[in-house]
Backbone as ProteinMPNN parsed JSONL, in Angstrom:
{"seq_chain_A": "XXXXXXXXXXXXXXXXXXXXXXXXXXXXXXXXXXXXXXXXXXXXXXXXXXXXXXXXXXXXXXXXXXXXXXXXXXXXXXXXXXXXXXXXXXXXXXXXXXXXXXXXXX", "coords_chain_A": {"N_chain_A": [[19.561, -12.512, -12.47], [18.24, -10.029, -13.834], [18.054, -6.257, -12.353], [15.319, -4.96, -12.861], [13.601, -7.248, -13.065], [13.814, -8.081, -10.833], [12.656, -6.626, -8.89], [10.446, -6.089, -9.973], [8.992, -8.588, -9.712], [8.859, -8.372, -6.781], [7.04, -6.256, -6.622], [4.805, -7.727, -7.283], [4.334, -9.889, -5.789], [3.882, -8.417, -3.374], [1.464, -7.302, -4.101], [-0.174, -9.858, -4.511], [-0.063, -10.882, -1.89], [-1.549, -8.471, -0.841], [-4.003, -9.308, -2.235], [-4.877, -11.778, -0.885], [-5.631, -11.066, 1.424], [-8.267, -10.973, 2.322], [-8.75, -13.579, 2.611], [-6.512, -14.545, 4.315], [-4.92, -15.583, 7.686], [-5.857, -14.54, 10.945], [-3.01, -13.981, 12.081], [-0.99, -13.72, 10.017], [-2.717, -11.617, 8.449], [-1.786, -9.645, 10.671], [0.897, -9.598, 10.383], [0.996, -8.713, 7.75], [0.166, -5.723, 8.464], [2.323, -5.199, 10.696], [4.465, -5.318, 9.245], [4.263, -2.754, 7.571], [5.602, 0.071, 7.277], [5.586, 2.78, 7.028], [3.243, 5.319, 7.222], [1.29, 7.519, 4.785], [-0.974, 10.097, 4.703], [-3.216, 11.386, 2.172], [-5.077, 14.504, 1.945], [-8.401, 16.521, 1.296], [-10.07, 19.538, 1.556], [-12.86, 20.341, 2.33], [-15.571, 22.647, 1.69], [-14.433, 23.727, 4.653], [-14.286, 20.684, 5.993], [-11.973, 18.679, 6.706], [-11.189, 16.023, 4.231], [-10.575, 12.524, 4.127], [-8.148, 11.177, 1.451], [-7.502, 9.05, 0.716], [-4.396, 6.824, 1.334], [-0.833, 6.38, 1.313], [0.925, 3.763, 1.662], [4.345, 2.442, 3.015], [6.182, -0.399, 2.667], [8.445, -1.675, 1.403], [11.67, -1.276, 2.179], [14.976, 0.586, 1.391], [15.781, -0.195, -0.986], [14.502, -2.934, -2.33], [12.194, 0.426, -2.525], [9.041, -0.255, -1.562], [5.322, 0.674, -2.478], [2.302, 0.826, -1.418], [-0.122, 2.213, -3.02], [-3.601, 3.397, -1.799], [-5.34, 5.162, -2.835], [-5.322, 5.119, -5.303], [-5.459, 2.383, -5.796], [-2.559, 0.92, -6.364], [0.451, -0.748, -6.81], [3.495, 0.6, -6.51], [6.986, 0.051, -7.121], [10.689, 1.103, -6.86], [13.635, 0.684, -7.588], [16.916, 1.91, -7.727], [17.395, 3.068, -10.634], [15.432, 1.984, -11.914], [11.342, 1.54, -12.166], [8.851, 0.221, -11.101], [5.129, -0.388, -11.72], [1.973, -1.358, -10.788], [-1.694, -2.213, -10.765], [-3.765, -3.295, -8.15], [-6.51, -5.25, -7.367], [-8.587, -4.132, -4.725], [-10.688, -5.991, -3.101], [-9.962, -6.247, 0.073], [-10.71, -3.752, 0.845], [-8.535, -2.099, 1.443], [-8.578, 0.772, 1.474], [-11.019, 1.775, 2.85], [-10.144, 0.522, 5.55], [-8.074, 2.1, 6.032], [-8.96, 4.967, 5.652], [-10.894, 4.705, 7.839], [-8.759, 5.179, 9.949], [-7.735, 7.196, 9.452], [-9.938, 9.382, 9.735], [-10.586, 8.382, 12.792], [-7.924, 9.596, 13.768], [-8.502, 12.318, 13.778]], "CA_chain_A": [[18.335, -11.815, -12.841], [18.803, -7.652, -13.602], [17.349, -5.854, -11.152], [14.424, -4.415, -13.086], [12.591, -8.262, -13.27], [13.303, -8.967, -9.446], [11.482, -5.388, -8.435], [8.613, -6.777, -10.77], [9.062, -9.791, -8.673], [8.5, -7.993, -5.108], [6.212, -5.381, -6.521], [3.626, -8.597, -8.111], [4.332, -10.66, -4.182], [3.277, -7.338, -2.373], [0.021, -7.065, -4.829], [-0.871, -11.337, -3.608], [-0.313, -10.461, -0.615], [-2.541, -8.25, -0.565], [-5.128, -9.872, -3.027], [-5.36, -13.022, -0.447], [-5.842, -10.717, 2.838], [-9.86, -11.492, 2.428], [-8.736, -15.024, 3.428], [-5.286, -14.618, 5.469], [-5.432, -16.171, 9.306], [-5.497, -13.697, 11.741], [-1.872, -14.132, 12.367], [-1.138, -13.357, 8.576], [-3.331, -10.146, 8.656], [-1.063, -8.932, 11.562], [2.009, -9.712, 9.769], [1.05, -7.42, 6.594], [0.244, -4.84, 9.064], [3.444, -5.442, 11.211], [5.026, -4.771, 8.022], [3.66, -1.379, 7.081], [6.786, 0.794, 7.493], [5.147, 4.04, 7.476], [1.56, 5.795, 6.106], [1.226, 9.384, 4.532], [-2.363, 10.21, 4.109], [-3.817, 12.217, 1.263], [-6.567, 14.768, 2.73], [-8.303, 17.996, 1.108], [-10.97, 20.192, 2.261], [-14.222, 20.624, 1.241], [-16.381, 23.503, 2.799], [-13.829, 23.808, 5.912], [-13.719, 20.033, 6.559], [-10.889, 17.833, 5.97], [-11.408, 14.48, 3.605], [-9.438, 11.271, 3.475], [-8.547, 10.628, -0.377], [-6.327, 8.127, 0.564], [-3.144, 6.628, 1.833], [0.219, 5.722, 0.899], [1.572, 2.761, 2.681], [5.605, 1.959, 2.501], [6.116, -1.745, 3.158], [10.026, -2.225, 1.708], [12.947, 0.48, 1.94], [16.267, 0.833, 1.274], [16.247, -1.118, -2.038], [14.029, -1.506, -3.186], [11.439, 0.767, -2.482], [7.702, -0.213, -2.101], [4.6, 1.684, -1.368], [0.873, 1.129, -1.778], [-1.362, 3.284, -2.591], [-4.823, 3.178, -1.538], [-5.974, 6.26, -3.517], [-5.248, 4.527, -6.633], [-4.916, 1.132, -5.818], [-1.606, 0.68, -7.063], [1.684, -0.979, -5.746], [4.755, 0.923, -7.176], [8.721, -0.472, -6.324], [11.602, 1.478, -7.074], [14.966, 0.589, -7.347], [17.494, 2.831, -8.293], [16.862, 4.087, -11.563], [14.289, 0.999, -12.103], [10.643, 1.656, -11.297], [7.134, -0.562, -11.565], [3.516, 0.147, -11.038], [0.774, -2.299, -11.414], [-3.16, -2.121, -10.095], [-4.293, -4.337, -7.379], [-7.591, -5.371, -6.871], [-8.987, -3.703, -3.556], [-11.283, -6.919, -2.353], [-10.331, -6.203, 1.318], [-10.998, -2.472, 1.326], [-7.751, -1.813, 2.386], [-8.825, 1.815, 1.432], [-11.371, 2.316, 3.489], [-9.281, 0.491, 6.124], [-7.444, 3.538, 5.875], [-9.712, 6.043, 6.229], [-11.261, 4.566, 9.308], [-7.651, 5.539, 11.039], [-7.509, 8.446, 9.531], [-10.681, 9.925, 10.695], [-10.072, 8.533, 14.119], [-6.977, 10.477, 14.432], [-8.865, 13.678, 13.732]], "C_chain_A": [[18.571, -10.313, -12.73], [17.504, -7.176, -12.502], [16.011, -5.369, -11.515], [13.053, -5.789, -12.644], [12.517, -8.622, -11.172], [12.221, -8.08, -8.866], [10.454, -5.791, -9.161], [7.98, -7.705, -9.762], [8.87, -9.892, -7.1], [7.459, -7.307, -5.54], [4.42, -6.49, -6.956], [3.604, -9.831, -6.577], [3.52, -9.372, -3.102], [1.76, -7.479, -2.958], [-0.635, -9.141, -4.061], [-1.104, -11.307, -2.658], [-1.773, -9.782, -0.297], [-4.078, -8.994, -0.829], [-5.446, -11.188, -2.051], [-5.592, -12.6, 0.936], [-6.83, -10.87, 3.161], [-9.806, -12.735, 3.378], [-7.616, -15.616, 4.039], [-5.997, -14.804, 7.151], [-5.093, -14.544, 10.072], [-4.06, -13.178, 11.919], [-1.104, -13.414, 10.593], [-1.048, -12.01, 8.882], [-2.408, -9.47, 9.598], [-0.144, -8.814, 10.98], [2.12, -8.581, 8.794], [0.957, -6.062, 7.627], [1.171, -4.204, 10.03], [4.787, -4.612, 10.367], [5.068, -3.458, 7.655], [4.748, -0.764, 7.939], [6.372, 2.26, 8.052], [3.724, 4.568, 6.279], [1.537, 7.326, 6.22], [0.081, 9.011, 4.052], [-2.276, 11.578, 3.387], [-5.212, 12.767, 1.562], [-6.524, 16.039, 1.445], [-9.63, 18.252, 2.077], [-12.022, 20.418, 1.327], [-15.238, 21.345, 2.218], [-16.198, 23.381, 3.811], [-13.622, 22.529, 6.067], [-13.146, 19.066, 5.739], [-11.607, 16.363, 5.549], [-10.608, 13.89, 3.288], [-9.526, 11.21, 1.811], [-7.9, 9.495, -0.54], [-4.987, 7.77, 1.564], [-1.664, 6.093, 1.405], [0.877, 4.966, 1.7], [3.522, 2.452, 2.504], [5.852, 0.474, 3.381], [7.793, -2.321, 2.833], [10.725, -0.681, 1.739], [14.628, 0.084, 1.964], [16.662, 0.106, 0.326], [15.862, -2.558, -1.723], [12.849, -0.882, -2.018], [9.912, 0.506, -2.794], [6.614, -0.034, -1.726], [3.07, 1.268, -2.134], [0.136, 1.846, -1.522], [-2.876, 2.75, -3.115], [-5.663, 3.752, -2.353], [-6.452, 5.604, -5.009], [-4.91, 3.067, -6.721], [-3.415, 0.419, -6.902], [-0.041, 0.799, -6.205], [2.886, -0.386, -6.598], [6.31, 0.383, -6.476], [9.178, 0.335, -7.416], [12.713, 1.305, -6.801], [16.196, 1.259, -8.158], [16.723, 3.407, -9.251], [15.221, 3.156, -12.355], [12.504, 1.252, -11.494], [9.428, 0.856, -12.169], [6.333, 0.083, -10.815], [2.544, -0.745, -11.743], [-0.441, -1.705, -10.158], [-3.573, -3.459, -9.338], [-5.841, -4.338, -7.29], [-7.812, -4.887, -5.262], [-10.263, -4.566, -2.86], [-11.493, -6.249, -0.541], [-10.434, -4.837, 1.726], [-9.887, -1.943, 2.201], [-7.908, 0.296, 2.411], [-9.351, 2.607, 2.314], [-11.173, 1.289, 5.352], [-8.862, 1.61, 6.744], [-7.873, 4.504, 6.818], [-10.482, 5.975, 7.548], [-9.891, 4.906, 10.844], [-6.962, 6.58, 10.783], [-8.632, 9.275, 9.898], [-10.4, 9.843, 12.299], [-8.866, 9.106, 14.705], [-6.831, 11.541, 14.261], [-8.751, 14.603, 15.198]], "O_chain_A": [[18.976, -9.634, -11.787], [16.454, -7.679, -12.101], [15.291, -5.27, -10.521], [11.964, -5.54, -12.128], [11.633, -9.133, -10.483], [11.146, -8.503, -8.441], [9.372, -5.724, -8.578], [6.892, -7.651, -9.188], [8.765, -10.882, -6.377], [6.503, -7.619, -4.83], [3.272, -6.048, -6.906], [2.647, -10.605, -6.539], [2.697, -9.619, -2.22], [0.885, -7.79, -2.151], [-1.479, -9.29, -3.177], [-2.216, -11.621, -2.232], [-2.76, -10.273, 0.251], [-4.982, -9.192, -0.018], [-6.436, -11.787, -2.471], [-5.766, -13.497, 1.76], [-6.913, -10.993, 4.383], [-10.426, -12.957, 4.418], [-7.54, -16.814, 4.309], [-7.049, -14.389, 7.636], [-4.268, -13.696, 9.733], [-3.9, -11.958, 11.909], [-0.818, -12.218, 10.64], [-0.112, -11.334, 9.309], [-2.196, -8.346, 9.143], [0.028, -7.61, 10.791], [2.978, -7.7, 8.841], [1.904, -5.293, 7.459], [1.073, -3.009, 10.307], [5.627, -3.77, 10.683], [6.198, -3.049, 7.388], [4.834, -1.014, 9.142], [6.689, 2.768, 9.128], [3.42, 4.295, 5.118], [1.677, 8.091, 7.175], [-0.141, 8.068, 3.294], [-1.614, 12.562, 3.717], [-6.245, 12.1, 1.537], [-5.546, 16.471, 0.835], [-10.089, 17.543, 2.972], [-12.091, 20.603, 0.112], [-15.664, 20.851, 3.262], [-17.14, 23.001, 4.506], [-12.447, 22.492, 6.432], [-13.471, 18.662, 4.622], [-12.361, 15.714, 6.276], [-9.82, 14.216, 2.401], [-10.531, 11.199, 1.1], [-7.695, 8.945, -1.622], [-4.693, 8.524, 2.492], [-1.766, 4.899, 1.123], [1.51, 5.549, 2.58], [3.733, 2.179, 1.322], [5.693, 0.377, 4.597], [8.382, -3.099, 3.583], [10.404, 0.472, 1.448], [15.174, -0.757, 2.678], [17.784, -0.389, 0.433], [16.574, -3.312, -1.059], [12.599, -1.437, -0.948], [9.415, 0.844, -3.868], [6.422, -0.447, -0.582], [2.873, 1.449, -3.336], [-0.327, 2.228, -0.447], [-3.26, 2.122, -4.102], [-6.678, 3.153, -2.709], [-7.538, 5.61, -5.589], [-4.18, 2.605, -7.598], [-3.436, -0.342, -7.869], [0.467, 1.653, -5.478], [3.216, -1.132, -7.52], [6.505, 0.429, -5.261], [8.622, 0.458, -8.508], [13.067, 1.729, -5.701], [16.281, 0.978, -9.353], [15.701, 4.063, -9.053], [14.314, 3.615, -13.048], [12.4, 1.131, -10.273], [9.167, 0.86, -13.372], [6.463, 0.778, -9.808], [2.359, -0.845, -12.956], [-0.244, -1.071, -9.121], [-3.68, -4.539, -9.92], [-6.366, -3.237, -7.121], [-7.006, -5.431, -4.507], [-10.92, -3.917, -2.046], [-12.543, -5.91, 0.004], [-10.269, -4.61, 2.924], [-10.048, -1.471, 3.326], [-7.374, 0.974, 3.288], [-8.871, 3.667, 2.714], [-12.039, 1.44, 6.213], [-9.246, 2.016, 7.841], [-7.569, 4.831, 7.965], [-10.695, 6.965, 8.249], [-10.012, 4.881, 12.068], [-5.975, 7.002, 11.386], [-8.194, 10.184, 10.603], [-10.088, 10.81, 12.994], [-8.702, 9.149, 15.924], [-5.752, 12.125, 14.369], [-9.058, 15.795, 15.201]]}, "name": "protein", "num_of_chains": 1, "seq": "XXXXXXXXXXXXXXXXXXXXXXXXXXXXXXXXXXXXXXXXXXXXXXXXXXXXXXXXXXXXXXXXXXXXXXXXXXXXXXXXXXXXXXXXXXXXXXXXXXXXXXXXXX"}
């Protein structure tokens, strides 16, 4: 399989993933979050105070590459010169998820 269809093939398993976290067991839910490699939030300012717009999650690395973002609900993978981007449904609000742990670490 060339490498462009398997990165389709992780970047469309990351998006289920998510899309079934509404009704993942506890144990599950920890797992995706276990997972989460590292999070860059997207802030600006608006009349002095700072606003979440978002987050970027990275969940694989080192080949391929794959990162959800919250902002735009959308899971991108990159592998080498190969890259996808599809739209997930946001059901479990992993957005404002988010933003509840980025305020609290104001």
């Amino acid at each position: 399989m060339e490498s462009k269809e398997r990165l389709k093939k992780m970047v469309l398993a990351t998006i289920k993933e998510i899309e079934e976290l509404p009704k993942a067991t506890e144990e599950k839910r920890k797992e995706f979050d276990n997972n989460i490699l590292s999070v860059v939030y997207s802030s600006s300012f608006d009349k002095g105070k700072q606003v979440y717009n978002g987050a970027e999650l990275l969940v694989a690395f080192g080949g391929p590459n794959i990162y959800i973002n919250t902002r735009y609900n959308l899971v991108s993978g990159y592998w080498g010169s190969d890259r996808v981007e599809f739209n997930y449904s946001d059901d479990n609000d992993l957005y404002s998820e988010f933003e509840e742990y980025f305020y609290s670490s104001l």
